[in-house]
C-alpha positions as CSV (number, residue, x, y, z in Angstrom):
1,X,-13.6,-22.2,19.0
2,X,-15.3,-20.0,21.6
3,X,-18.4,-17.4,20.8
4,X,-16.0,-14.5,21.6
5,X,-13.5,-15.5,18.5
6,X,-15.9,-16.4,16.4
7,X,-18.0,-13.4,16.8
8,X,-14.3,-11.6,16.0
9,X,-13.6,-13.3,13.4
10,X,-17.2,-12.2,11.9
11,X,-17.2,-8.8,12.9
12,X,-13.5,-8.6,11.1
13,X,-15.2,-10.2,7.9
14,X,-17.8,-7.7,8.0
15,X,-15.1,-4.6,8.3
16,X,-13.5,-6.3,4.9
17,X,-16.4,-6.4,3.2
18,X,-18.2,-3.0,4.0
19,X,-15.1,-1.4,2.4
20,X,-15.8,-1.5,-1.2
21,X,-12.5,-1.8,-2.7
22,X,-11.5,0.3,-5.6
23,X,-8.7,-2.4,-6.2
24,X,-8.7,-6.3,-5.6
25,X,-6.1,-8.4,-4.4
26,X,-4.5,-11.7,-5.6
27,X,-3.3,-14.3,-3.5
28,X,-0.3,-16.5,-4.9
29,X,0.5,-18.7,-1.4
30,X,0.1,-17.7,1.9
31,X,2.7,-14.9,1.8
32,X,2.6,-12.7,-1.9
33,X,0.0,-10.7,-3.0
34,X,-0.8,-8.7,-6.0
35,X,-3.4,-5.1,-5.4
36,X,-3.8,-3.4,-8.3
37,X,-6.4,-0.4,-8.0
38,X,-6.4,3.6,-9.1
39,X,-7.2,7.0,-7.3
40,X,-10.0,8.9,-7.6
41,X,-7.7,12.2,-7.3
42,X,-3.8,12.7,-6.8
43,X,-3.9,13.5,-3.1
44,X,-5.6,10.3,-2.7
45,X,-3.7,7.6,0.1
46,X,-4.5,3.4,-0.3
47,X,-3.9,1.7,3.3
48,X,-2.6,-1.9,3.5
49,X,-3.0,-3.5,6.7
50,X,-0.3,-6.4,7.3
51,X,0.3,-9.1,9.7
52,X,3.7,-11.0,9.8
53,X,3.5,-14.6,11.3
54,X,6.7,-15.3,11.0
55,X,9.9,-13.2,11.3
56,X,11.6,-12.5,8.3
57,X,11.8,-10.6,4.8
58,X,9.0,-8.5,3.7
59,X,8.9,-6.7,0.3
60,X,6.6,-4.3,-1.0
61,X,7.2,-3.1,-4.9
62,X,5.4,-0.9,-6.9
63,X,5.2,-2.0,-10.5
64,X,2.3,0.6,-12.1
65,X,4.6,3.4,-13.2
66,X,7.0,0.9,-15.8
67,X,4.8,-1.9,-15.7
68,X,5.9,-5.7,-14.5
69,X,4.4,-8.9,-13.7
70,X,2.0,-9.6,-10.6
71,X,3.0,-12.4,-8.0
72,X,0.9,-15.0,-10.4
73,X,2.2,-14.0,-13.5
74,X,-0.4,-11.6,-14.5
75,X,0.6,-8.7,-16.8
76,X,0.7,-5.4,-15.5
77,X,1.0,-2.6,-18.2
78,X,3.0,0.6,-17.8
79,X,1.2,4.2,-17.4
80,X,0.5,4.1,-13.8
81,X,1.5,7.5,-11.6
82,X,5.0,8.0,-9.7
83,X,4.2,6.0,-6.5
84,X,5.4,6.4,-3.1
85,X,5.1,3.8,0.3
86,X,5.4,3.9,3.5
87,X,5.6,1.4,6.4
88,X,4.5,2.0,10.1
89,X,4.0,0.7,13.3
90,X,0.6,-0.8,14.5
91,X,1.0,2.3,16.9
92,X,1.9,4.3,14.0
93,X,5.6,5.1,14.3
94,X,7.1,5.5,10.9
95,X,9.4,2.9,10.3
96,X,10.9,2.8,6.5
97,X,10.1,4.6,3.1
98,X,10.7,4.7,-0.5
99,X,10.1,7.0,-3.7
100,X,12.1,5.7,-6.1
101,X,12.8,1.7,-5.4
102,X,16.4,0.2,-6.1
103,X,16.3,-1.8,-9.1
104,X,13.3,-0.3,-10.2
105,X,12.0,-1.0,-13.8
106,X,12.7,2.0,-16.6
107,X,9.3,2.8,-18.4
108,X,10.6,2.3,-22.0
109,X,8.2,5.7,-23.1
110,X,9.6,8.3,-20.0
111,X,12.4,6.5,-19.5
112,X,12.4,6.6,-15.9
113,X,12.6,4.7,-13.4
114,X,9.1,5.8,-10.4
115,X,7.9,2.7,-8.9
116,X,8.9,2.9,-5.1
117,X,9.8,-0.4,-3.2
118,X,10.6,-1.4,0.1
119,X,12.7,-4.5,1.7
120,X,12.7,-5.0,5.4
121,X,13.2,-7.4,8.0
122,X,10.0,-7.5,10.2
123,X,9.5,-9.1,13.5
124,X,6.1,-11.2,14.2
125,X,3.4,-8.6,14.4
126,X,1.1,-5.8,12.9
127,X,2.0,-3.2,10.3
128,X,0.4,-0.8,8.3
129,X,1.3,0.2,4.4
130,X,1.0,3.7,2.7
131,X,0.8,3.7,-0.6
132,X,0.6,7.6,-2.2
133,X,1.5,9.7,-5.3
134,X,4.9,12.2,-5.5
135,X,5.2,14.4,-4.1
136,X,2.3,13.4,-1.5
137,X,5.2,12.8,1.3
138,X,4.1,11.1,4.8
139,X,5.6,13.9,7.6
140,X,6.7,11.9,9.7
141,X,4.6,9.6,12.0
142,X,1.3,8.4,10.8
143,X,-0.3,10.9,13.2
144,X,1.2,13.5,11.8
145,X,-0.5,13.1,7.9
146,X,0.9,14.2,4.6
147,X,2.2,16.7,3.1
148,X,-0.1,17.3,0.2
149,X,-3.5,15.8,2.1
150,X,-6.6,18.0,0.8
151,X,-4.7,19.6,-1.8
152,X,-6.4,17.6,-4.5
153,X,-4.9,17.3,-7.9
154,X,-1.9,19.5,-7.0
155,X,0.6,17.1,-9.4
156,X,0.5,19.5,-12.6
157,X,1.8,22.3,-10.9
158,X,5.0,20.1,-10.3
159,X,6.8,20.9,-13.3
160,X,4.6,23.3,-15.0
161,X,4.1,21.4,-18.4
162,X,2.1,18.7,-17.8
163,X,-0.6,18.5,-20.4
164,X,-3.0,16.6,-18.4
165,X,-5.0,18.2,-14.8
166,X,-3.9,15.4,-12.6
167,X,-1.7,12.6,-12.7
168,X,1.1,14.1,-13.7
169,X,5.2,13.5,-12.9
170,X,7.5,15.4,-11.7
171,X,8.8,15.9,-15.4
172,X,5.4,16.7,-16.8
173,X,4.4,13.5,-18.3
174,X,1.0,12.5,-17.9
175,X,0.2,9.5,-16.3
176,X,-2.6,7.1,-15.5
177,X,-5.0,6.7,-12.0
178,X,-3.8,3.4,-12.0
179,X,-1.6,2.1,-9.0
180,X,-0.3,-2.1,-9.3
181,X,1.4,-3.4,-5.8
182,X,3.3,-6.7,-5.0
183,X,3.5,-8.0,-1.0
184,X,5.6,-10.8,0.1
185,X,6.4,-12.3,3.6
186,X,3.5,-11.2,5.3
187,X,-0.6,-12.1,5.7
188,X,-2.7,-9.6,4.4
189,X,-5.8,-7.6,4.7
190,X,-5.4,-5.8,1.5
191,X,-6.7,-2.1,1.0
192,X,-8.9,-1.0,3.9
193,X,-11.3,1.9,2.3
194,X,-10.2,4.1,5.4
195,X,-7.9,4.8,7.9
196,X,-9.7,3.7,10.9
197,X,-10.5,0.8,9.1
198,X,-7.3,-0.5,8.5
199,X,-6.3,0.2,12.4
200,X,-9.5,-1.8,12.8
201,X,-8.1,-4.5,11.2
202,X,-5.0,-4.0,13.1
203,X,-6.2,-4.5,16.4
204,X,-8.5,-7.3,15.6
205,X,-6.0,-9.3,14.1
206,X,-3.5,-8.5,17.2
207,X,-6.5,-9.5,19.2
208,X,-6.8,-13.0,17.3
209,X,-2.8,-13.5,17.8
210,X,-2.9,-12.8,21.2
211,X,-5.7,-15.6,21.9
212,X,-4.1,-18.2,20.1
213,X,-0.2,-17.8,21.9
214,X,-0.2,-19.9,25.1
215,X,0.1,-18.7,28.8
216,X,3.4,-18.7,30.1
């Protein structure tokens, strides 16, 4: 292995570390992951940095609003907020998104069904995941933010009734801070602490691809 990699490799390692995750992440096998975590306030965004080695499915399903079992059987108990993902580019180009997942669990206490999922084919590369709360919509490409950034705990005022000051749905029902996430089909660098961090990630990890394909 040359100096240059493995000074990459290190100065990737360090990135991961220095962020302090709020959540941790599970690994099952080389491809599913569990990240459980919560937000400090609703307007809050979680970035997952992803790489796909090898073309194919890749799921992402949000099971903190009913509840639902992590990728090695851990429990995951219902109360978590009305979540909401979206997948982009390593350049940033918005490429799929989700509120509501199909086939989503029913909370048995709200009785609604406001964990958001995503299944896509992927070809080999670099991806990045938004995870946020309703109605914190992404407007459009990455660069262009979302639409409740800096508003802070905006969520009661969605339905007026909510007895709690934040983490409310759109019903009124107060929720939890707690988010729970399962990955499969990809290798990842779970929950950067920032933005630039996670694109950090992303173009070190496109770096380390690139040196390990052949010439043509």
């Amino acid at each position: 292995m040359s100096h240059a990699l493995e000074k990459t490799k290190k100065t990737l390692a360090r990135l991961l570390l220095a962020a302090g995750l709020a959540a941790t992440a599970q690994a099952a096998s080389a491809d599913a992951y569990t990240a459980r975590g919560s937000f400090a306030r609703d307007d809050d965004v979680r970035f997952f940095s992803l790489t796909v080695s090898t073309a194919g499915l890749v799921t992402a399903t949000s099971i903190g609003y009913a509840g639902g079992t992590g990728v090695n059987g851990q429990t995951i108990g219902r109360g978590g907020f009305d979540t909401m993902l979206y997948l982009y580019s390593s350049a940033g180009s918005l490429l799929a998104q989700s509120d509501d997942g199909v086939n989503a669990a029913t909370d048995p206490v709200t009785g609604l069904a406001a964990d958001a999922g995503l299944s896509i084919v992927l070809g080999i590369g670099n991806y990045l995941l938004a995870l946020t709360q309703y109605d914190n919509s992404a407007l459009g490409d990455l660069s262009a933010g979302f639409f409740n950034a800096g508003a802070g705990n905006f969520t009661p005022a969605l339905s007026g009734n909510c007895p709690a000051t934040s983490f409310c749905d759109w019903t009124g029902n107060a929720r939890t801070a707690n988010w729970a996430l399962n990955i499969t089909g990809v290798t990842s660098i779970p929950e950067p602490a920032s933005l630039g961090l996670a694109f950090a990630g992303l173009a070190v990890a496109g770096l380390l691809r690139r040196r390990r394909e052949p010439a043509a």
